[in-house]
mmCIF file as Biopython writes it, N, C-alpha, C and O atoms, coordinates in Angstrom:
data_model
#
loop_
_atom_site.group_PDB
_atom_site.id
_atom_site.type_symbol
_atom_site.label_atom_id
_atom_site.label_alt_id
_atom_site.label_comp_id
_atom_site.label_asym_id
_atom_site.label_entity_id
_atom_site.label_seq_id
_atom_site.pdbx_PDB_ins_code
_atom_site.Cartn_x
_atom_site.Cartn_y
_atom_site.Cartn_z
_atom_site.occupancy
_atom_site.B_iso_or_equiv
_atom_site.auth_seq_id
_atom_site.auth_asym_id
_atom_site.pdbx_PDB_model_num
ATOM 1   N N  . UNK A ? 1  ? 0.832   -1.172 0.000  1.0 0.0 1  A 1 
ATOM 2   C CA . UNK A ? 1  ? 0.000   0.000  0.000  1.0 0.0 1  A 1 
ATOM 3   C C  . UNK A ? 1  ? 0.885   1.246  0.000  1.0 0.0 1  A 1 
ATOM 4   O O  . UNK A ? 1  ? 1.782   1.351  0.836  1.0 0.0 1  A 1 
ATOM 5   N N  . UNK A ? 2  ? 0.674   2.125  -0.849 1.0 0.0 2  A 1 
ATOM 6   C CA . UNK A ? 2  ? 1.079   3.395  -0.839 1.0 0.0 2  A 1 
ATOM 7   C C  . UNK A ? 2  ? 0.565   4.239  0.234  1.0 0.0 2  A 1 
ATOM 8   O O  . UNK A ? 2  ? -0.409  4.022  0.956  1.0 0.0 2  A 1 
ATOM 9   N N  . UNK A ? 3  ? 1.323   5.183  0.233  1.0 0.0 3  A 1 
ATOM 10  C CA . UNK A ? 3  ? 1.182   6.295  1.862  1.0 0.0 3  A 1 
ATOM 11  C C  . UNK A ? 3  ? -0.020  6.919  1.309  1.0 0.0 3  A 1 
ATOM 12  O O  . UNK A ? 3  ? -0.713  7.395  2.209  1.0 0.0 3  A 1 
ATOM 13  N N  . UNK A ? 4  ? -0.472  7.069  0.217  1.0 0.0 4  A 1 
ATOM 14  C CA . UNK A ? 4  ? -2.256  7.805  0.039  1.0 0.0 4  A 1 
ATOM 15  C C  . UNK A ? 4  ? -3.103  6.645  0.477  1.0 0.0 4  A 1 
ATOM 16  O O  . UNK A ? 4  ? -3.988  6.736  1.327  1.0 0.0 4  A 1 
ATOM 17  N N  . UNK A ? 5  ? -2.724  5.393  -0.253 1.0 0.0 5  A 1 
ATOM 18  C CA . UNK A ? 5  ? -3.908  4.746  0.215  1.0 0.0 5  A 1 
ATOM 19  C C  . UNK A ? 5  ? -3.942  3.864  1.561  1.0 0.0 5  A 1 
ATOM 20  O O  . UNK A ? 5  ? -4.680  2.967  1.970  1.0 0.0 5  A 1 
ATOM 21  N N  . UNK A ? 6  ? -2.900  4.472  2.019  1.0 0.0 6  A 1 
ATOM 22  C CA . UNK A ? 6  ? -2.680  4.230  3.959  1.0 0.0 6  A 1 
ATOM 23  C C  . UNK A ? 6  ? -3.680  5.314  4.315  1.0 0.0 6  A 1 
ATOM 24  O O  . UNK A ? 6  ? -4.846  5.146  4.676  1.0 0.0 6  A 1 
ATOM 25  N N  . UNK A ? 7  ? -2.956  6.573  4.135  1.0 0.0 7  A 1 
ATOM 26  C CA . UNK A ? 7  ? -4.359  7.552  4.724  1.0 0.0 7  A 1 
ATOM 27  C C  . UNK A ? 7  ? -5.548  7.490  4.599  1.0 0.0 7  A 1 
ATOM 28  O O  . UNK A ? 7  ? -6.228  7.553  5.623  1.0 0.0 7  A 1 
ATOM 29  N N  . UNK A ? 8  ? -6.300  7.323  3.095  1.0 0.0 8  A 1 
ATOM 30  C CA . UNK A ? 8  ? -7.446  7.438  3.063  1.0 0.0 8  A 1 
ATOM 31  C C  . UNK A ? 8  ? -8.044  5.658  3.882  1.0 0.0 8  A 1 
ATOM 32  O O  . UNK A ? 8  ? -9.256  5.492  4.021  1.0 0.0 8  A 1 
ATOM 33  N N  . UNK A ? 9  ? -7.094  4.571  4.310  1.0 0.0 9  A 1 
ATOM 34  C CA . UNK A ? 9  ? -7.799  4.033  4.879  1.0 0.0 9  A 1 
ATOM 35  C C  . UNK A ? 9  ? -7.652  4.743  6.466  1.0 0.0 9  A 1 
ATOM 36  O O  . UNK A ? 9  ? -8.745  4.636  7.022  1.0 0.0 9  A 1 
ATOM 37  N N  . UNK A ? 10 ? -6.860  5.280  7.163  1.0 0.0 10 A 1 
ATOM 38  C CA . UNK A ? 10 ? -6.956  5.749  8.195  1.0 0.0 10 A 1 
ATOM 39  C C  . UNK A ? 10 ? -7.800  6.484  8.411  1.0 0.0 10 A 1 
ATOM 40  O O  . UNK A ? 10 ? -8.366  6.598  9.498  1.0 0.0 10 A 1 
ATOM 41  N N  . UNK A ? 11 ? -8.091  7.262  7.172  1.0 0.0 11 A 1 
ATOM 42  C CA . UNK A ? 11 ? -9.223  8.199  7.229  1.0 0.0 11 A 1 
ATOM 43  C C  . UNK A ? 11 ? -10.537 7.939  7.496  1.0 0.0 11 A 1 
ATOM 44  O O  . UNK A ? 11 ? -11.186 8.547  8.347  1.0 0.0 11 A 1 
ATOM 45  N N  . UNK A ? 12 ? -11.103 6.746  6.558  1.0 0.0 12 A 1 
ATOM 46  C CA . UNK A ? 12 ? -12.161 6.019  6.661  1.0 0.0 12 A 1 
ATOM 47  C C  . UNK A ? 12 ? -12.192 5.027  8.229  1.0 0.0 12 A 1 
ATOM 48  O O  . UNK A ? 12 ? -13.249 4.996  8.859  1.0 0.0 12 A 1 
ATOM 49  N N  . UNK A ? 13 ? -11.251 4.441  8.627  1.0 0.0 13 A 1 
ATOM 50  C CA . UNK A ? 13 ? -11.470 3.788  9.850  1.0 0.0 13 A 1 
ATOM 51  C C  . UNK A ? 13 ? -11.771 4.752  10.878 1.0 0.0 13 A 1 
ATOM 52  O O  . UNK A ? 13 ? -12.656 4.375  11.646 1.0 0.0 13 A 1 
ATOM 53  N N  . UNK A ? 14 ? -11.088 6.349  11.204 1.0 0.0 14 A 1 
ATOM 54  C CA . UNK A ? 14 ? -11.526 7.342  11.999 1.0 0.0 14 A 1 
ATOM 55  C C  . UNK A ? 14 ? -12.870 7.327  11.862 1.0 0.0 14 A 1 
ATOM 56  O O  . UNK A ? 14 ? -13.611 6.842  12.717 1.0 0.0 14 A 1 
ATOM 57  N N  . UNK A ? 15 ? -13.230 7.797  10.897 1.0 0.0 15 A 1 
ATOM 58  C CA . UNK A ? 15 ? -14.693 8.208  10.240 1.0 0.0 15 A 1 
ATOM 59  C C  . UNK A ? 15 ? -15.483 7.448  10.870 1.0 0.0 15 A 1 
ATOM 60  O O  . UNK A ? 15 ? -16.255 7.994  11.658 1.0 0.0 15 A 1 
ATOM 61  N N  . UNK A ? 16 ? -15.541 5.681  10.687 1.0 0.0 16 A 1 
ATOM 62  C CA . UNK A ? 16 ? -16.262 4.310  10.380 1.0 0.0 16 A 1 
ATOM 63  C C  . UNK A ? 16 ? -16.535 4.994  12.352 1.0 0.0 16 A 1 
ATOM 64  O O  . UNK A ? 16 ? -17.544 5.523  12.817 1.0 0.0 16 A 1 
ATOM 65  N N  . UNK A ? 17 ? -15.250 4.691  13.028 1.0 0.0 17 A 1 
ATOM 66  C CA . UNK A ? 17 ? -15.368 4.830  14.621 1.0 0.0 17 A 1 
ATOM 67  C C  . UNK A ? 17 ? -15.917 6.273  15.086 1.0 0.0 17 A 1 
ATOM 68  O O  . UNK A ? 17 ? -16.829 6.254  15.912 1.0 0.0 17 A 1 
ATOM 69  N N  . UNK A ? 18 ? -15.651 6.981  14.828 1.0 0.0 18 A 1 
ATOM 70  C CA . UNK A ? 18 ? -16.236 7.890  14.968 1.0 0.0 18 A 1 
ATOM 71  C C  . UNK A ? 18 ? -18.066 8.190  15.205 1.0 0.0 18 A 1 
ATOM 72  O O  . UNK A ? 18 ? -18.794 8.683  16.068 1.0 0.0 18 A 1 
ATOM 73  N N  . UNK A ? 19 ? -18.228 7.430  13.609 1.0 0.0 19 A 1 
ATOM 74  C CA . UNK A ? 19 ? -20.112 7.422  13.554 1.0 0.0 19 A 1 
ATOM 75  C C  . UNK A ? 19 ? -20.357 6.235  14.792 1.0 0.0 19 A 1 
ATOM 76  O O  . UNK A ? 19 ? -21.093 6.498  15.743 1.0 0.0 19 A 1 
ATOM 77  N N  . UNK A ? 20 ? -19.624 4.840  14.665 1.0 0.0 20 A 1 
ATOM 78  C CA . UNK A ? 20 ? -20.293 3.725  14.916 1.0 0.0 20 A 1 
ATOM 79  C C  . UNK A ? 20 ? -20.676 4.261  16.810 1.0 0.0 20 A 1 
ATOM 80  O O  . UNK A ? 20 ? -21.733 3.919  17.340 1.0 0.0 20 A 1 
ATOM 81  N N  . UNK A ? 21 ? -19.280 5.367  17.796 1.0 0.0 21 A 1 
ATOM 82  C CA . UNK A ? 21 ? -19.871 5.730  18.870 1.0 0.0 21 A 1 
ATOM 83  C C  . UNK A ? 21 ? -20.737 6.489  19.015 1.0 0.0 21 A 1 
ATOM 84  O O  . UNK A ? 21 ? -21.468 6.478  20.006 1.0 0.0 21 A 1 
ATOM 85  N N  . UNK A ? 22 ? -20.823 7.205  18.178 1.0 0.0 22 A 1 
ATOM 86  C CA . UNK A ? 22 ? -21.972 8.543  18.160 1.0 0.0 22 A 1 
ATOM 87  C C  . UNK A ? 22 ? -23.269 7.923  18.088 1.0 0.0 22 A 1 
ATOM 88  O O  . UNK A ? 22 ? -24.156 8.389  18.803 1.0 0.0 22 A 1 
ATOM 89  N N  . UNK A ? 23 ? -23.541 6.863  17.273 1.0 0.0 23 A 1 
ATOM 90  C CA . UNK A ? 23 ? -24.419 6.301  17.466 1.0 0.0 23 A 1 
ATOM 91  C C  . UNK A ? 23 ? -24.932 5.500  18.075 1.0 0.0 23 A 1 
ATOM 92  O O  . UNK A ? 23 ? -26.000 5.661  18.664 1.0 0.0 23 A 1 
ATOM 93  N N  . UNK A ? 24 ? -24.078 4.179  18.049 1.0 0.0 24 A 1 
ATOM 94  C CA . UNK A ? 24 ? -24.613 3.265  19.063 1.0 0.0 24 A 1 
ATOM 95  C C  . UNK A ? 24 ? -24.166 3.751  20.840 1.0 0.0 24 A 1 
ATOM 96  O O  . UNK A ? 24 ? -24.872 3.533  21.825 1.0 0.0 24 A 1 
ATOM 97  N N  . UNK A ? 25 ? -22.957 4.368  20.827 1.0 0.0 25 A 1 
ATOM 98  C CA . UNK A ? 25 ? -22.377 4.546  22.185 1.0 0.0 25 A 1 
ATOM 99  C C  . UNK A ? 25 ? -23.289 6.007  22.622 1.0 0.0 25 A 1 
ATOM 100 O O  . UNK A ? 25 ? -23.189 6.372  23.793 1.0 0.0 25 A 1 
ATOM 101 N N  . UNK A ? 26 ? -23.962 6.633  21.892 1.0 0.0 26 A 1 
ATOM 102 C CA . UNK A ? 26 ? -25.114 7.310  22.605 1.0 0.0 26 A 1 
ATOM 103 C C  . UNK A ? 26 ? -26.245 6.971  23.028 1.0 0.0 26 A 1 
ATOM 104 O O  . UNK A ? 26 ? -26.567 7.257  24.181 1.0 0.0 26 A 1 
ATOM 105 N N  . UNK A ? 27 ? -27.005 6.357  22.275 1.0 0.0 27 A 1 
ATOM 106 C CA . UNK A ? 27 ? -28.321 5.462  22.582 1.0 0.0 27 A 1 
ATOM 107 C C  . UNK A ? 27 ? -27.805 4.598  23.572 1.0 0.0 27 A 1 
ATOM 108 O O  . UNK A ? 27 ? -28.633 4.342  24.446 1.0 0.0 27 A 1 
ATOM 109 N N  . UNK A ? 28 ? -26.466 3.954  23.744 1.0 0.0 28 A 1 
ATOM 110 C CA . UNK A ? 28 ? -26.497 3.191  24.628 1.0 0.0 28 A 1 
ATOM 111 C C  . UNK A ? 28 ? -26.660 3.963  26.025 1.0 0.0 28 A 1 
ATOM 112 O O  . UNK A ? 28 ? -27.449 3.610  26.902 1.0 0.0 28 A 1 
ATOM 113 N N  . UNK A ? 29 ? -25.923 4.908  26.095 1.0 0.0 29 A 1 
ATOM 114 C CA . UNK A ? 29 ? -25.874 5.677  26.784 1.0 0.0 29 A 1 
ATOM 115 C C  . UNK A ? 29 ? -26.745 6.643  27.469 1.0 0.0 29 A 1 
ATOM 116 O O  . UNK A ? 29 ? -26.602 7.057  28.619 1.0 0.0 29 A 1 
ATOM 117 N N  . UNK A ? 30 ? -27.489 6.894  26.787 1.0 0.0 30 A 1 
ATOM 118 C CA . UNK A ? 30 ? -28.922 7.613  26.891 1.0 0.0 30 A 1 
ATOM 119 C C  . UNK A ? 30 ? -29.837 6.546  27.586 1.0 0.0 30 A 1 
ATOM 120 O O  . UNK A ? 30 ? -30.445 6.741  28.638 1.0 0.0 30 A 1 
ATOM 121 N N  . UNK A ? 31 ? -29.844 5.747  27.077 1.0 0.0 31 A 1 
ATOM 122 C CA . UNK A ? 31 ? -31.006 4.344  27.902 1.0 0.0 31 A 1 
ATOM 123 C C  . UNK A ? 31 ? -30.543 3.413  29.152 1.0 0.0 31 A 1 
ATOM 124 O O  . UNK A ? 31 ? -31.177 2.514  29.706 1.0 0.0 31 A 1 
ATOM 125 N N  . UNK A ? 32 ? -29.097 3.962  29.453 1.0 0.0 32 A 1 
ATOM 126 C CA . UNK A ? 32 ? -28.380 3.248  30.674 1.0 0.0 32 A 1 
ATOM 127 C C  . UNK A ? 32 ? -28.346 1.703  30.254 1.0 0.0 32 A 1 
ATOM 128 O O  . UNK A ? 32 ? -28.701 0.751  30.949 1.0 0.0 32 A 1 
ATOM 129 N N  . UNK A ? 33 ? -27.906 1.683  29.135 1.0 0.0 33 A 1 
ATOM 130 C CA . UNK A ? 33 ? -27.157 0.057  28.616 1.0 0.0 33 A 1 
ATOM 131 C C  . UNK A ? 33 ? -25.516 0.088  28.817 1.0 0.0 33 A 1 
ATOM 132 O O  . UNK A ? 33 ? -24.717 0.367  27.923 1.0 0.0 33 A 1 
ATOM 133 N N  . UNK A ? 34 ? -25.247 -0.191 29.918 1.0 0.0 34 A 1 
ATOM 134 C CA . UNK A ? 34 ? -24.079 0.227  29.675 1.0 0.0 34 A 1 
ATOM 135 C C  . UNK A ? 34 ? -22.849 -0.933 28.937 1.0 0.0 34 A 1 
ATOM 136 O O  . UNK A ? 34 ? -21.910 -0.729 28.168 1.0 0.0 34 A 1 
ATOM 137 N N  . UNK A ? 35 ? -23.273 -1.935 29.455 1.0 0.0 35 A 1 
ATOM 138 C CA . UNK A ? 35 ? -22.872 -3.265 28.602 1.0 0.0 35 A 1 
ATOM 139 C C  . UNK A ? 35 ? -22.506 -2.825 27.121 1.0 0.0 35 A 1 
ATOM 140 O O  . UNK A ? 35 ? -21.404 -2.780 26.574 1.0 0.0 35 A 1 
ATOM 141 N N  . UNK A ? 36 ? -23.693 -2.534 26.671 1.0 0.0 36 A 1 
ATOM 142 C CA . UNK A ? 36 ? -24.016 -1.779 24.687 1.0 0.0 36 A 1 
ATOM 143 C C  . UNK A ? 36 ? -22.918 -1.030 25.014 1.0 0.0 36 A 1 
ATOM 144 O O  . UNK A ? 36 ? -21.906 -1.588 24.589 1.0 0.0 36 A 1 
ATOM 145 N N  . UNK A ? 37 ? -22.733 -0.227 25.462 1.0 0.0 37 A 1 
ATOM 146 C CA . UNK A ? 37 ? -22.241 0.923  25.760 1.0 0.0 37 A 1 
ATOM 147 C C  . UNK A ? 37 ? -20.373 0.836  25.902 1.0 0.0 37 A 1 
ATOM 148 O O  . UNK A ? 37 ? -19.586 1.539  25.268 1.0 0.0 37 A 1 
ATOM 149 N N  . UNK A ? 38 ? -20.071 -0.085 26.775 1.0 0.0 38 A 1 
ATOM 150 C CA . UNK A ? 38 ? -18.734 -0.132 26.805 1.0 0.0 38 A 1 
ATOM 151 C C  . UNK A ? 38 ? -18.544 -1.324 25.612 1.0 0.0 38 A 1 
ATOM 152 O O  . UNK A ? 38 ? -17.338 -1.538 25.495 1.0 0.0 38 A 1 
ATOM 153 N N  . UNK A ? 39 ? -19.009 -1.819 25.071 1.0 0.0 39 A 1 
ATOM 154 C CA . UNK A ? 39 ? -18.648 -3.164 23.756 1.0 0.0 39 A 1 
ATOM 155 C C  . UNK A ? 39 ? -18.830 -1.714 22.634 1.0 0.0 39 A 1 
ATOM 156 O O  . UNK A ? 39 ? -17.856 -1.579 21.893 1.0 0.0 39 A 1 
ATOM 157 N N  . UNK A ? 40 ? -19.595 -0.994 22.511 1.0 0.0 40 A 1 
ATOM 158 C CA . UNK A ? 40 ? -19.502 0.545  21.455 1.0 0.0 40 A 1 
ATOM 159 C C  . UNK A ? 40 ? -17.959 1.236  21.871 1.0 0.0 40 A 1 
ATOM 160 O O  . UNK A ? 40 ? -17.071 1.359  21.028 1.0 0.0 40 A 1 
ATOM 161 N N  . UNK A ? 41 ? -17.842 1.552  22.938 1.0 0.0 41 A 1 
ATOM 162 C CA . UNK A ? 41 ? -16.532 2.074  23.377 1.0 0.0 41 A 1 
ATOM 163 C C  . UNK A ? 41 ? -15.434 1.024  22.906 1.0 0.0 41 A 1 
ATOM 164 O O  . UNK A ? 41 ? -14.550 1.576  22.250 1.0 0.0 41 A 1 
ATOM 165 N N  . UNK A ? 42 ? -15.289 -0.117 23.041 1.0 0.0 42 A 1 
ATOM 166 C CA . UNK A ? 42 ? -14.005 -0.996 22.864 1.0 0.0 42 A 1 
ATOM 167 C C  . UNK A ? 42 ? -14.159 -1.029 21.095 1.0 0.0 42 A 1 
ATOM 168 O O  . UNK A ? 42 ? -13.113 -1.283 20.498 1.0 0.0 42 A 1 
ATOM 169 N N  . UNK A ? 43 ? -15.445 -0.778 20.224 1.0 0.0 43 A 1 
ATOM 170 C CA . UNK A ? 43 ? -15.051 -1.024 18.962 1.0 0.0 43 A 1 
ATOM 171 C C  . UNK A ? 43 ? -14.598 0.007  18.571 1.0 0.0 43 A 1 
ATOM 172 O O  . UNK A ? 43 ? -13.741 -0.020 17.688 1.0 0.0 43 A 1 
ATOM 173 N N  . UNK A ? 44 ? -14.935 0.926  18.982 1.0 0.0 44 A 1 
ATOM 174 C CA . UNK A ? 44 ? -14.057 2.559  18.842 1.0 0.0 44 A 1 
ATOM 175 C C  . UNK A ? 44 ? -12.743 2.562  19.019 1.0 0.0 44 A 1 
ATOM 176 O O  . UNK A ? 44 ? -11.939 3.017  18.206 1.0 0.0 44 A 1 
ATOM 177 N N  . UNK A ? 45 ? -12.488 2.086  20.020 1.0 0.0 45 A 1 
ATOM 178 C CA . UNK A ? 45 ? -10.903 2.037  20.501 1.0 0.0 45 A 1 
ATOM 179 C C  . UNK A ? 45 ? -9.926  1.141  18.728 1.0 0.0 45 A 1 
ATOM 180 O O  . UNK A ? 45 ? -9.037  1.413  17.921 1.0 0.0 45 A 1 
ATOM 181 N N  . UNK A ? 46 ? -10.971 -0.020 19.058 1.0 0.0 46 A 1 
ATOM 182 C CA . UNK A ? 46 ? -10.202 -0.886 17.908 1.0 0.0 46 A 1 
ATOM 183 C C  . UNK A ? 46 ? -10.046 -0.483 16.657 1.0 0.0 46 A 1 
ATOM 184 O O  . UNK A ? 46 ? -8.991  -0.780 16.095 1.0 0.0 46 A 1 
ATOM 185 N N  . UNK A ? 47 ? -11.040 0.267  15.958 1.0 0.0 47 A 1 
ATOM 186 C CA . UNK A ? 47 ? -11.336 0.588  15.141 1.0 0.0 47 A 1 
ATOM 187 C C  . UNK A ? 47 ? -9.984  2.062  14.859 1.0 0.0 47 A 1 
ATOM 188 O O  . UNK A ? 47 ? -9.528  2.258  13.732 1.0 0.0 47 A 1 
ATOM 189 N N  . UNK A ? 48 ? -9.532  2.955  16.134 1.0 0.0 48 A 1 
ATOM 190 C CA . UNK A ? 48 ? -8.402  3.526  16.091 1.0 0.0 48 A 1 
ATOM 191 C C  . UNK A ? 48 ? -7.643  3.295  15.858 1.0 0.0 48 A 1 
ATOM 192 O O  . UNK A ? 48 ? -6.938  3.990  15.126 1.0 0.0 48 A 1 
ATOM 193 N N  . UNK A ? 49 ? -7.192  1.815  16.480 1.0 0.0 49 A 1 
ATOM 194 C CA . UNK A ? 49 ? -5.742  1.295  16.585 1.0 0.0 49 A 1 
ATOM 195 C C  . UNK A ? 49 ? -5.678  1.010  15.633 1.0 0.0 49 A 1 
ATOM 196 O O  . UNK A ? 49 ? -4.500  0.924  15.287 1.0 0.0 49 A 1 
ATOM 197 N N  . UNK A ? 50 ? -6.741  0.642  14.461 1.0 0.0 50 A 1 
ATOM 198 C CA . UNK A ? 50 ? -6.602  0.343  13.148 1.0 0.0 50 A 1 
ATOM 199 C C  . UNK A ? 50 ? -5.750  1.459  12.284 1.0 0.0 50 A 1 
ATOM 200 O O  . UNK A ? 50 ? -4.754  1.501  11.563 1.0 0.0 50 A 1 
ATOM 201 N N  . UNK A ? 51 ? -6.635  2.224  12.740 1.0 0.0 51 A 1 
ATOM 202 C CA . UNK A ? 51 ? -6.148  3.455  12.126 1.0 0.0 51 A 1 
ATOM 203 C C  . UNK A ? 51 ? -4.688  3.893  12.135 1.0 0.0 51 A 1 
ATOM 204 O O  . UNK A ? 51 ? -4.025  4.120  11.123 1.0 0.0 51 A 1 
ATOM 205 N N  . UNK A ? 52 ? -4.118  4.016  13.834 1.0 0.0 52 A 1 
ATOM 206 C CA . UNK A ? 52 ? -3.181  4.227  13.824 1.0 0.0 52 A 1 
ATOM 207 C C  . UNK A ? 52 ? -2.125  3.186  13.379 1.0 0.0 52 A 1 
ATOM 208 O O  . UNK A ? 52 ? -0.930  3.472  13.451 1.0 0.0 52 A 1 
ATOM 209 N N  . UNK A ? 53 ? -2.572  1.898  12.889 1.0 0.0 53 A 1 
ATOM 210 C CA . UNK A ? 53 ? -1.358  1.025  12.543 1.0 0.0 53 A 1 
ATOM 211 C C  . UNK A ? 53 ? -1.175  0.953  11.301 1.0 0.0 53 A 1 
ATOM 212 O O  . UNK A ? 53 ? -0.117  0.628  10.764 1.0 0.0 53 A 1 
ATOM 213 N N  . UNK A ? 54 ? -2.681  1.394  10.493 1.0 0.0 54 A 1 
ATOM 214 C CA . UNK A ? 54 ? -2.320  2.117  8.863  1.0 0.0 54 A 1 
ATOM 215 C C  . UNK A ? 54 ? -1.279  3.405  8.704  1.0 0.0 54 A 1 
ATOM 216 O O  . UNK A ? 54 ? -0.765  3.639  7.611  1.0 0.0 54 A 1 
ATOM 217 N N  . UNK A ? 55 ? -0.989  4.277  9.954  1.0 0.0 55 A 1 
ATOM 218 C CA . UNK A ? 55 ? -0.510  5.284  9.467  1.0 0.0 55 A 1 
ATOM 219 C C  . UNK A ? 55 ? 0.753   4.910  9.850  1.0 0.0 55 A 1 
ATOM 220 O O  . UNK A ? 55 ? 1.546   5.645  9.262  1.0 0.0 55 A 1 
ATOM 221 N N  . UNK A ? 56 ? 1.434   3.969  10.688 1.0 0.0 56 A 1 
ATOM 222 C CA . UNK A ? 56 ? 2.425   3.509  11.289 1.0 0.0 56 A 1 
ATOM 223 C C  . UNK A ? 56 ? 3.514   3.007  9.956  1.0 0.0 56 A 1 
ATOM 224 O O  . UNK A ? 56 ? 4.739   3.135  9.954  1.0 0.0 56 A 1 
ATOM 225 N N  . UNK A ? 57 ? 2.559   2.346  8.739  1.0 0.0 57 A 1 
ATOM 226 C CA . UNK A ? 57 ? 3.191   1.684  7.267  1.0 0.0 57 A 1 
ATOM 227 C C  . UNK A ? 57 ? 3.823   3.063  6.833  1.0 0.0 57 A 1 
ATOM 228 O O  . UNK A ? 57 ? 4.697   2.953  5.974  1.0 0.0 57 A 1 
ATOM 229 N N  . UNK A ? 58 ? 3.539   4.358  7.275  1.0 0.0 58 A 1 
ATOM 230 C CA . UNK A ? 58 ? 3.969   5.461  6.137  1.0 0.0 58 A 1 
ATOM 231 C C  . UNK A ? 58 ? 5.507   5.578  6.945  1.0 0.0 58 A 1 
ATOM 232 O O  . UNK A ? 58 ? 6.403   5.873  6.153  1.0 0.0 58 A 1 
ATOM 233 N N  . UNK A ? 59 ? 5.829   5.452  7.950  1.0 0.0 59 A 1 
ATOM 234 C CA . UNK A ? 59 ? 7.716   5.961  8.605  1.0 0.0 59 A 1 
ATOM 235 C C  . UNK A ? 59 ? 8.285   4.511  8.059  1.0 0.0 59 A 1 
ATOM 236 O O  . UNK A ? 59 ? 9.393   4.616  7.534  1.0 0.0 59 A 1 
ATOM 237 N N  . UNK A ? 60 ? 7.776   3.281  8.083  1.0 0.0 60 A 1 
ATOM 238 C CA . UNK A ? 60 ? 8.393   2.628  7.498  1.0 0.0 60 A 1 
ATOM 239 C C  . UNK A ? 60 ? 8.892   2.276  5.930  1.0 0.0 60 A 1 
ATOM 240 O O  . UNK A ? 60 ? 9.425   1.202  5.648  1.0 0.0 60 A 1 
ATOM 241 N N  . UNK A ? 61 ? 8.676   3.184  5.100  1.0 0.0 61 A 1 
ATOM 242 C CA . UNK A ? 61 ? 8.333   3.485  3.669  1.0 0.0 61 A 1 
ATOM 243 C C  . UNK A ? 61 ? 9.416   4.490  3.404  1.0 0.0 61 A 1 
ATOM 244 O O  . UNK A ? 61 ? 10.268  4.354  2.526  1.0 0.0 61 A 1 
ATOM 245 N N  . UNK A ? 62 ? 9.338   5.332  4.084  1.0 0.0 62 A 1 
ATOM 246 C CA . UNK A ? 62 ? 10.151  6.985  3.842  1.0 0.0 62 A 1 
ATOM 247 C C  . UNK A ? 62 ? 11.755  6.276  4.297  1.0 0.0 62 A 1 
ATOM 248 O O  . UNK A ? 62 ? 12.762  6.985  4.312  1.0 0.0 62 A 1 
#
């Protein structure tokens, strides 16, 4: 993978985590699910680390 199409997947995995807490990790949140709620939080997290291990391929490249 090239360093553009590292970013634009970093980009899209931010994005993907971003919506998936806003949505589910609010409703969960709003209705006191907190179970929903922290399994929404841990796919967020993962869904980062994704991110950050796409952008991790670009120092090894340069």
């Amino acid at each position: 993978m090239n360093a553009d199409q590292r970013t634009h997947l970093a980009t899209t995995l931010q994005a993907v985590a971003l919506a998936e807490l806003g949505y589910f990790g609010y409703q969960a949140m709003a209705a006191s699910h907190w179970g929903i709620f922290a399994w929404s939080l841990f796919l967020f997290l993962w869904l980062e680390s994704g991110a950050f291990w796409a952008l991790q391929g670009e120092e090894d490249e340069r």
